[in-house]
Each structure stands twice: as structure tokens, then as C-alpha cells.
N, C-alpha and C positions, 0 to 999 in steps of 0.2 A: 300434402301438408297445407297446412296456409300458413304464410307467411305474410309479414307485416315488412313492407319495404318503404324507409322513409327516405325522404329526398326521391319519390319515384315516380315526378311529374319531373324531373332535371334532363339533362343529357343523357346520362345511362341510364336511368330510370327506366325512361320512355321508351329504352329497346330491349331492356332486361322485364320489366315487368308483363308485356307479352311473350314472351318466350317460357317465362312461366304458367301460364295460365295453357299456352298449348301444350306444356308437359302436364295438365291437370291437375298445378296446381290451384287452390284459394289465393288472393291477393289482396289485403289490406295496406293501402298508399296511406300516410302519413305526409303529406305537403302544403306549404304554403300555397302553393297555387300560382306561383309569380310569372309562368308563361301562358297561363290561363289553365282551360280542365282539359286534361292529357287526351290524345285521339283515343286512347283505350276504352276514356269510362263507357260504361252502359254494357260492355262486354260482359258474358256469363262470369260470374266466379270472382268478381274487383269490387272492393268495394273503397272508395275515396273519406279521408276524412280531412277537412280543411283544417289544418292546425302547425302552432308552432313547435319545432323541438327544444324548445327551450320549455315549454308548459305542455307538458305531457297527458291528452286527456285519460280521466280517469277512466278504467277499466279497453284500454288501447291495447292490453294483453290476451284480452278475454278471448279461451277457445284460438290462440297464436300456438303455432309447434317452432316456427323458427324466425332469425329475425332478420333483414338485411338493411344494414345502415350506410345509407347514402349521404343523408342531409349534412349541409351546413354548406361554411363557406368552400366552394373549392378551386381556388386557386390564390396565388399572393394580392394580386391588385387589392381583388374585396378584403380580405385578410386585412391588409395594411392600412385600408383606408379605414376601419373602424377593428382595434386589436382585440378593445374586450368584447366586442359582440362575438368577435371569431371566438375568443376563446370560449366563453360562454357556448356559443353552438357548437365547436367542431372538439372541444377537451372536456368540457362541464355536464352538458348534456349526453356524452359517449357515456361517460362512469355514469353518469343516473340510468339511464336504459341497462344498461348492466346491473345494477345494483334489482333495477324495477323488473329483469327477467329473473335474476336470481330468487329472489321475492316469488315471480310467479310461474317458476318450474317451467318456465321457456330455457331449454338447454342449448341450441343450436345459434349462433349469431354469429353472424358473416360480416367484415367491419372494411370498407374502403378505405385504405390506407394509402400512403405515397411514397413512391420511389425519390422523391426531394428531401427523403431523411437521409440521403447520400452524400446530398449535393454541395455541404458547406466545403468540400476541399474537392480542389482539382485533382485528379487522381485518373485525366487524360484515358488512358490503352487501357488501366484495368477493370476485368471485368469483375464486377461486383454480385455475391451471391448474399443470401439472406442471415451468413452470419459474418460478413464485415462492417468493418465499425461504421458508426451513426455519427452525422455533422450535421443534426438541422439549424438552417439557420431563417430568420424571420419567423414572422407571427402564423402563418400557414403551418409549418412544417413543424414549428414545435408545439403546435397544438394537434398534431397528428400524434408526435412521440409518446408527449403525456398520454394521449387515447389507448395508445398501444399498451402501456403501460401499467394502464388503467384495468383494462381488460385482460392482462396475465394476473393483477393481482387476483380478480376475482375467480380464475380456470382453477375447473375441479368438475368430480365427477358429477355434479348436477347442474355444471354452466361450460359451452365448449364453445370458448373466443374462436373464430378465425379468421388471420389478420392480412389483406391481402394487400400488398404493397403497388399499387397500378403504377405504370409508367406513363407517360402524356400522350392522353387518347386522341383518336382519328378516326373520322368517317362518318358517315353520314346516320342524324338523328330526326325524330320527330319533334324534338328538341333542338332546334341545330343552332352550333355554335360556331365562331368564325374568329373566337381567340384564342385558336390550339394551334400550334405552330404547322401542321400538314395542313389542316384546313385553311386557315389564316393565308397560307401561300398560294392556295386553290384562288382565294377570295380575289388575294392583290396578285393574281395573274391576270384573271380576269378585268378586273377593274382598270388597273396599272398598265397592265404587259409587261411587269420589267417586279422584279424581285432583288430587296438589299438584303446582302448576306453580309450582317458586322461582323468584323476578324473576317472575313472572308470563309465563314459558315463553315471551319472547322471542327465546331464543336459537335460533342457527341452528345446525343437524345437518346432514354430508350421510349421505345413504342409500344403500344397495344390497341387492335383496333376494337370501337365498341362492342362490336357484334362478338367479339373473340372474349373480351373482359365478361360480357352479361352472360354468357357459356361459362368462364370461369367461375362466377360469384355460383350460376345454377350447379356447377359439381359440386363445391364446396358447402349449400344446401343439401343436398342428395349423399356426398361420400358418407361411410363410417365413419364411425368415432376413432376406430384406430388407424383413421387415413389424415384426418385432418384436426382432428379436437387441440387447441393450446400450439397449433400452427402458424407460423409465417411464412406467406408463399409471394415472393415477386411474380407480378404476373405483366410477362414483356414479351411481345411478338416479336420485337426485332431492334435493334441499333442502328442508329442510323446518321450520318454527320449534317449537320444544318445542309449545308452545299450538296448532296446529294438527295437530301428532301427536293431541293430546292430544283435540280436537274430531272427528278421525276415528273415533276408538274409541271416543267417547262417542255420535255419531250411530249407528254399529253397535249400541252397545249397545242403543239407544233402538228398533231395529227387534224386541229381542224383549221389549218392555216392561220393560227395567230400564234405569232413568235414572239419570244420573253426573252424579256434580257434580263441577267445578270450581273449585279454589279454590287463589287466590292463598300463597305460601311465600315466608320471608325467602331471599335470596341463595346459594347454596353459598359456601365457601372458595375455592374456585376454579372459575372463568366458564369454559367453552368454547364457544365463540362464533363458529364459520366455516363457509362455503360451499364448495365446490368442483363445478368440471365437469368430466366423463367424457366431455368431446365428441371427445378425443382418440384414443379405444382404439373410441369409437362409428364413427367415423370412417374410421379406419385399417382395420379387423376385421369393417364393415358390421355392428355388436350392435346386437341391440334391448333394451332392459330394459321388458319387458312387467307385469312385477310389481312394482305400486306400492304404496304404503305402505296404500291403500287394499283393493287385491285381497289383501294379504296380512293386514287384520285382520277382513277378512270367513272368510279361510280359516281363521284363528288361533282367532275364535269358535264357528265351525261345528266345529272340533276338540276345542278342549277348552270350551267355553260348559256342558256339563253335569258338567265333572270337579268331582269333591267339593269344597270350597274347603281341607279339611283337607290335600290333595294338593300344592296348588300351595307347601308348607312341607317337600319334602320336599326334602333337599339335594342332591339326583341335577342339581337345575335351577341350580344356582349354582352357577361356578367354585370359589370359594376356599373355601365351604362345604364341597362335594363333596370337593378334596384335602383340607381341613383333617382331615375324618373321616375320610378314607381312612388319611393317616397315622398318624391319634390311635392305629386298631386295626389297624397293622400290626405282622407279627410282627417281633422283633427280627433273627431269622433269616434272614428274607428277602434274598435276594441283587441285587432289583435296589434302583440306589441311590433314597435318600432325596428327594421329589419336595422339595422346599424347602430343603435341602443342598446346598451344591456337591458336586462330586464330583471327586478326585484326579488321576483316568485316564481324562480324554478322550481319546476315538478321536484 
């Protein structure tokens, strides 16, 4: 096939978009560009368009069989810090690509969604599957809802949404990030030696690692229509309590003589607090998630365990960081729009 994967210079992107070009797929990226041009380009079979999803270039479908949608904002910080650009990228522009495949007889669209549409109630021990009730709360999550929402109104037999609920990802990227709670603990081991678990890092995460999620999104490319068309699949490798994230990376650590401490933090502002199972998409698609939280902060150590600790402050590793600087020194001139602005003339 070729596929049009946007947001696929991001974190997933950047290990999802090679994994297909080795299964033979074509590859059309849709990205701003904002960690610069992915290690992929120049590979047989990829072809990069620098643009935003919120202005959709003209003929970005042409000769597409399917579609995978990454972009926008992904996580609360950025979300919060600018509400209508999020919604505008991650609720506004989902139904316009939907409307623009329906339009152009691209049937297959694979839609990153979030297991934080769980997360507005504390609901502790239960495990949640893909048809228990929905609590999103913030600008992140209910711009995911709408999306979902979005893309059932349009499922039929000439447009097949599938809507993958990811749980908060881990492991290592060409893309790498260092504000995802396994990583983040990787970081401030390192750095720190000593990890604060608030409440005493009872709470429960679910997980998924990259490499296990871009395996997901490529079945859910590839399944039939009567495996996956007008689907939601949580796609979660494992549950896991803050304090036991936290005791993973600390026994890693402990293998190259540097010892982590532990120690107890007053509460956040706000608990998130829920489990969920991926036995659904495991089930249906035959997945294994081989990468556990464990194999991936051995891998995460072994990569960076010797980078300078002045490194791990550099803002390339953090979402809202990374934009905030990109904007502070962008030219005024510049013609694509403002990453934290709405913008007028959506496709």
C-alpha cells in the first residue's frame, strides 16, 4: 500500500514509519518538521511533505490506499497551554481528513487515540475494556472523544475508521522523549539518583511500548475489513503502579553500581488512576507485546546510561518545551502557521 502517515516525523512516527517501508510498504509523512527531517528520509519508498494539519495540501490523497493519523497535539501540557490550537489540530482537522478520505475513496484510516478518555474517574482495581464508560476530562482528551466520534459518524462501507486507544508509551525513539513517565524515570535516575513517587506511586498506568504500538497501528493497516473496519481497540502491553515503574529502573540502575532512591511526594492536583486491557486487539490481530516496561529500561540505560546529564536539559526532549522555543525564534515572516494559534483557513 502506501500510506500517508501524518505526525510521522513524532515519537511513534519515527519507529512506525520504518517498519513499514520494511514490510514494503510506500510512505507519504505529513509533518511539521519540528524535531527537524526524520533519520528515515532519503529511504526507498518515503516521501516527506513539510506541512501543517490543520491546512491540508491540495491533492496529499493522491494515489493513498490508507491512512495513519498521528499529528497534533499529544499530550495535556501542550493541549492546555494553547486549548483552540489543540482542538483545531487534534478534533477539527481528524473529521476534515475524514471527510477529505471519504471524498477521495481512501477507505482504510487508522486514528491514534487515548486511553485518558478513561481517566476522569478514579475507578482504582478495575480493569477497563473498550466498552466501559468514557470520562474525558481536559482539552487533550476531549479532543480525542470528539475525534472518535467524528470518525464513527463517518464508518460505512467506503470509509473503515480504526480507532486505537494507546495507553502512555515507553522506549526508546529516533524521536526521543523524556516526558513519558518510564522514560522520564529513566531520565531522573540518571540525572538525580533518587526518584519522587507522589501518593507514594500507587497509581495505576496502563502501558504500551513504541515498538509494540507501531506493530499495532501496521495490523490494523494490513487486517481485513471484517477484523477491524468501525473498531476500537485499547492497545496496552501492561499495567503497571507508578512505584513499581519506579522500582524497575531503580534495580537497572543498581546493575551498574548506581543506586536510586526512593522517596515518598505529597499528591498531585490531579490523580490518574486506571488500568486497562488490550486483550481485545491481542485477540482479534493475534499481537504479541514483547516489550515490556522491563526490556525497555534496560534498552533505555544501555542507550543513553553514558550521555552527559547536562544533555538530558536539552529541550529537543520535551514537548511543550521544544514548541515553546521553536516559536519564541520564529521568523515573523514565516508562512506556515503559528504552532499554538488557531488558524483561519482550514483545509
Amino acid at each position: 500500500m502506501r500510506v500517508l502517515v501524518t505526525g510521522g516525523a513524532g515519537y511513534i512516527g519515527t519507529t512506525l514509519v520504518p517498519k513499514l517501508l520494511a514490510r514494503g510498504h510506500e510512505v507519504r509523512v505529513l509533518d511539521r518538521m519540528f524535531w527537524g527531517v526524520p533519520h528515515y528520509a532519503g529511504m526507498p519508498g518515503v516521501e516527506l511533505v513539510n506541512a501543517d494539519v490543520r491546512r491540508m495540501p491540495e491533492g496529499i490523497l493522491d494515489g493513498v490506499d490508507a491512512v495513519d493519523h498521528l499529528a497534533g497535539f499529544s499530550n495535556d501540557p501542550t493541549s492546555e497551554y494553547s486549548p483552540e490550537a489543540n482542538w483545531q489540530m487534534n478534533a477539527v482537522a481528524t473529521e476534515t481528513i475524514a471527510k477529505l478520505c471519504c471524498a477521495s475513496g481512501v477507505k482504510r484510516f487508522v486514528f491514534g487515540s487515548s486511553c485518558s478518555l478513561y481517566d476522569g474517574v478514579d475507578r482504582g482495581e478495575e480493569l477497563l475494556d473498550e466498552d466501559s464508560s468514557l470520562h474525558p476530562r481536559g482539552a487533550y482528551a476531549t479532543s480525542k472523544r470528539y475525534s472518535e466520534q467524528a470518525l464513527m459518524r463517518e464508518a460505512g462501507s467506503s470509509f473503515e475508521p480504526v480507532i486505537l486507544r494507546q495507553a502512555t508509551v515507553f522506549g526508546v525513539s529516533e524521536r526521543m522523549r523524556f516526558d513519558l513517565v518510564v522514560n522520564s524515570f529513566v531520565k531522573d535516575a540518571l540525572v538525580r539518583q533518587r526518584l519522587v513517587l507522589h501518593g507514594g506511586g500507587k497509581m495505576w498506568r496502563p502501558l504500551v511500548s513504541v515498538k509494540d504500538l507501531a506493530d499495532a497501528h501496521i495490523a490494523c493497516l494490513e487486517a481485513p475489513s471484517d477484523a477491524v473496519a468501525g473498531e476500537t481497540f485499547n492497545v496496552v502491553g501492561e499495567n503497571h503502579q507508578v512505584r513499581q515503574l519506579a522500582e524497575i529502573v531503580a534495580a537497572e540502575l543498581v546493575k551498574l553500581g548506581k543506586p536510586v532512591a526512593l522517596e515518598d511526594g505529597p499528591l498531585p492536583n490531579i490523580v490518574r488512576n486506571y488500568r486497562c486491557t488490550g486483550a481485545k486487539i491481542r485477540e482479534r490481530l493475534d499481537l504479541k507485546f514483547p516489550n515490556s516496561a522491563s526490556v525497555a529500561v534496560e534498552e533505555l540505560v544501555a542507550t543513553y546510561g553514558k550521555t552527559p546529564i547536562e544533555q538530558f536539559g536539552h529541550p529537543k526532549f520535551y514537548n511543550i518545551a521544544w514548541m515553546e522555543l521553536l516559536e519564541s525564534s520564529r521568523p515573523a515572516y514565516q508562512a506556515m502557521p503559528n504552532i499554538f494559534e488557531p488558524v483561519d483557513d482550514q483545509a
